[in-house]
C-alpha beads as a LAMMPS data file, in Angstrom:
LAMMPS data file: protein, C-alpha beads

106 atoms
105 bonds

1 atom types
1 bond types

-500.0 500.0 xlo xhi
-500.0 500.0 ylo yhi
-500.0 500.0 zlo zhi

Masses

1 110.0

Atoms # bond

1 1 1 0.000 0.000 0.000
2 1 1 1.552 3.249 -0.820
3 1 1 1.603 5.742 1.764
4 1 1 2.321 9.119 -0.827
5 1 1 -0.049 12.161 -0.428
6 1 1 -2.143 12.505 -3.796
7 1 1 -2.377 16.265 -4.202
8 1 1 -5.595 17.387 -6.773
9 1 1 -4.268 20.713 -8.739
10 1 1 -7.022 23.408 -9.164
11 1 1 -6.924 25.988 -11.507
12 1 1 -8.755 29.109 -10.601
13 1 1 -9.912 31.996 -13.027
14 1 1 -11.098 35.343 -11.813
15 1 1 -13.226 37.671 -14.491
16 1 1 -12.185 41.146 -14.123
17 1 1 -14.364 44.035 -15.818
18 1 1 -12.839 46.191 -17.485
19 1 1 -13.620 49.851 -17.978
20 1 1 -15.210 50.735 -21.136
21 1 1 -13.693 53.988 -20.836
22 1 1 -10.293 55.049 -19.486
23 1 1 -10.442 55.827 -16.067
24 1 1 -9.568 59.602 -15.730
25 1 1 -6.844 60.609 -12.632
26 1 1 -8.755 62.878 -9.957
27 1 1 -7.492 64.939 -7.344
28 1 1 -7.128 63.781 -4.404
29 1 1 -10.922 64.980 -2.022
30 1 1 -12.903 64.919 -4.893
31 1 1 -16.536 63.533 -4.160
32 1 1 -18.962 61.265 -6.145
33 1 1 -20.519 63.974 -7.684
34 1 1 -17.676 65.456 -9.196
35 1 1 -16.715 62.345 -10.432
36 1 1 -19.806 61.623 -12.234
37 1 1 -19.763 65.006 -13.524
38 1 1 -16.257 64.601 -14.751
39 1 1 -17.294 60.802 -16.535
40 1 1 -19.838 62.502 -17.970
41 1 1 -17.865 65.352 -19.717
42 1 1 -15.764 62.882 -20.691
43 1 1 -18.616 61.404 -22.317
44 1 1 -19.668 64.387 -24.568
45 1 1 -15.880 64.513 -25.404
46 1 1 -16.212 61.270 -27.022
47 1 1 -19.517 62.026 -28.436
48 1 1 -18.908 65.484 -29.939
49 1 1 -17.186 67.263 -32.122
50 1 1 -18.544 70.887 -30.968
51 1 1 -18.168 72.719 -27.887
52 1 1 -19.198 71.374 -24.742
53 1 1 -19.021 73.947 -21.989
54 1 1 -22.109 75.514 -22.764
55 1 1 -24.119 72.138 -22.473
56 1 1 -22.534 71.466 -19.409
57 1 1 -23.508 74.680 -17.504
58 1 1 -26.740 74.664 -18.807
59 1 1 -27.188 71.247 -17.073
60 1 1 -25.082 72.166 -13.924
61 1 1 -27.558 75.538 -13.960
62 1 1 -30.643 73.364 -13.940
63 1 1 -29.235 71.091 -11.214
64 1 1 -28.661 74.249 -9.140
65 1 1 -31.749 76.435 -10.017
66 1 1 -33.859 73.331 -8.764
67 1 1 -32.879 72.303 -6.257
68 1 1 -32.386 76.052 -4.407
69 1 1 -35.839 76.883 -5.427
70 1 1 -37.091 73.795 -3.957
71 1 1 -35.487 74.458 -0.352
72 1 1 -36.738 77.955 -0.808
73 1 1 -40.267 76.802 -1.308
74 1 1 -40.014 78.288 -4.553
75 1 1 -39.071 82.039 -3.293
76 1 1 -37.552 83.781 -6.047
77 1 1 -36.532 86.804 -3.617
78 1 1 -34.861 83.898 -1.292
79 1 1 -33.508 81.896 -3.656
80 1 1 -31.193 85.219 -5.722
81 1 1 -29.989 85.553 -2.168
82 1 1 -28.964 81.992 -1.623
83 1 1 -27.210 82.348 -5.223
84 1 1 -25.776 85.804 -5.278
85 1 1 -27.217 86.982 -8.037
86 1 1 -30.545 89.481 -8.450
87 1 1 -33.841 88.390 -9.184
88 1 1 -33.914 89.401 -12.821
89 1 1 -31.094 87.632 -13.225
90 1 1 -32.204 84.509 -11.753
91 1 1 -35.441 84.905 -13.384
92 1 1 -33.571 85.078 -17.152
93 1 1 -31.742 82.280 -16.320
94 1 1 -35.146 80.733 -15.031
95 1 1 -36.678 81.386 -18.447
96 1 1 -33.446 80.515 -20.819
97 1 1 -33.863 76.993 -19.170
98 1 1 -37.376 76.637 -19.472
99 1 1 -37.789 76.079 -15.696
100 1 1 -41.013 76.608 -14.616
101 1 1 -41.710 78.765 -10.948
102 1 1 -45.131 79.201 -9.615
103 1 1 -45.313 82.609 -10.585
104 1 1 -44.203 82.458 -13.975
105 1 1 -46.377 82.960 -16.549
106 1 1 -47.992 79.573 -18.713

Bonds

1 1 1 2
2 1 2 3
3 1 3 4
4 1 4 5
5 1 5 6
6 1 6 7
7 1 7 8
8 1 8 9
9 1 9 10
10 1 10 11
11 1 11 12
12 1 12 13
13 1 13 14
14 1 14 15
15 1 15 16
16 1 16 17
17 1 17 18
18 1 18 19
19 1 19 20
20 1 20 21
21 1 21 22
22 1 22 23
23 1 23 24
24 1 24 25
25 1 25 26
26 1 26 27
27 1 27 28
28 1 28 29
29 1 29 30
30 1 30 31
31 1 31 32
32 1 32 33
33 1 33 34
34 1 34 35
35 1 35 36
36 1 36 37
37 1 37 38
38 1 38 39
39 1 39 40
40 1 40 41
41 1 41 42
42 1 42 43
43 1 43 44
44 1 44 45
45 1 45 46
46 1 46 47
47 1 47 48
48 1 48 49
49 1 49 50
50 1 50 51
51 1 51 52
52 1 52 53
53 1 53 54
54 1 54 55
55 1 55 56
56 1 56 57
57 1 57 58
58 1 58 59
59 1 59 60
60 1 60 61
61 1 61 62
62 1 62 63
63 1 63 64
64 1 64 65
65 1 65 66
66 1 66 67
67 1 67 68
68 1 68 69
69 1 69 70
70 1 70 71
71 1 71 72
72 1 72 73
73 1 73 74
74 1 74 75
75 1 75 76
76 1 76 77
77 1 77 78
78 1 78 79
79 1 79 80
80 1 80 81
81 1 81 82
82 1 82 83
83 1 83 84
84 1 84 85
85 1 85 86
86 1 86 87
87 1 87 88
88 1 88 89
89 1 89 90
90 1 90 91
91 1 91 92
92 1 92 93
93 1 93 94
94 1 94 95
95 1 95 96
96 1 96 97
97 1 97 98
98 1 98 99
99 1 99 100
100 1 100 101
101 1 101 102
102 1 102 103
103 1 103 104
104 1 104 105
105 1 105 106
């Protein structure tokens, strides 16, 4: 009777995803949302030929806009204060975005 270990060899394989995209290098603090905002300029990079900057602030705008006048119950007076900038102002930008305020005419 032999007396020899039998050792079983196992091969194991690991599946690694890959990024579709390459992953960009980020400063050092930066938060999830700046990350996503960053993946997704680097999105419209890809996708477009023209400039992006515009569409970007336009979205970053509506983020902002939105969300103030929401924690300002929709308080135009309340919300140019939170921002910094005059009611007119906030009420152009208001309009150039199509965003909608209880007050503003249908």
């Amino acid at each position: 009777m032999d007396h020899r270990e039998h050792t079983r060899s196992t091969t194991v394989r690991h599946t690694v995803a890959l990024p579709q995209e390459p992953t960009p290098l980020a400063p050092p603090g930066w938060t999830d949302w700046q990350l996503g905002l960053q993946r997704e300029i680097l999105r419209l990079i890809t996708q477009k030929n023209s400039s992006i900057r515009e569409e970007i602030s336009d979205r970053v705008d509506e983020v902002l806009l939105r969300t103030t006048l929401e924690a300002t119950g929709g308080n135009i007076s309340q919300a140019s204060h939170r921002l910094g900038i005059s009611r007119p102002t906030l009420r152009s930008r208001l309009r150039q975005l199509k965003i909608a305020t209880p007050n503003s005419p249908t």
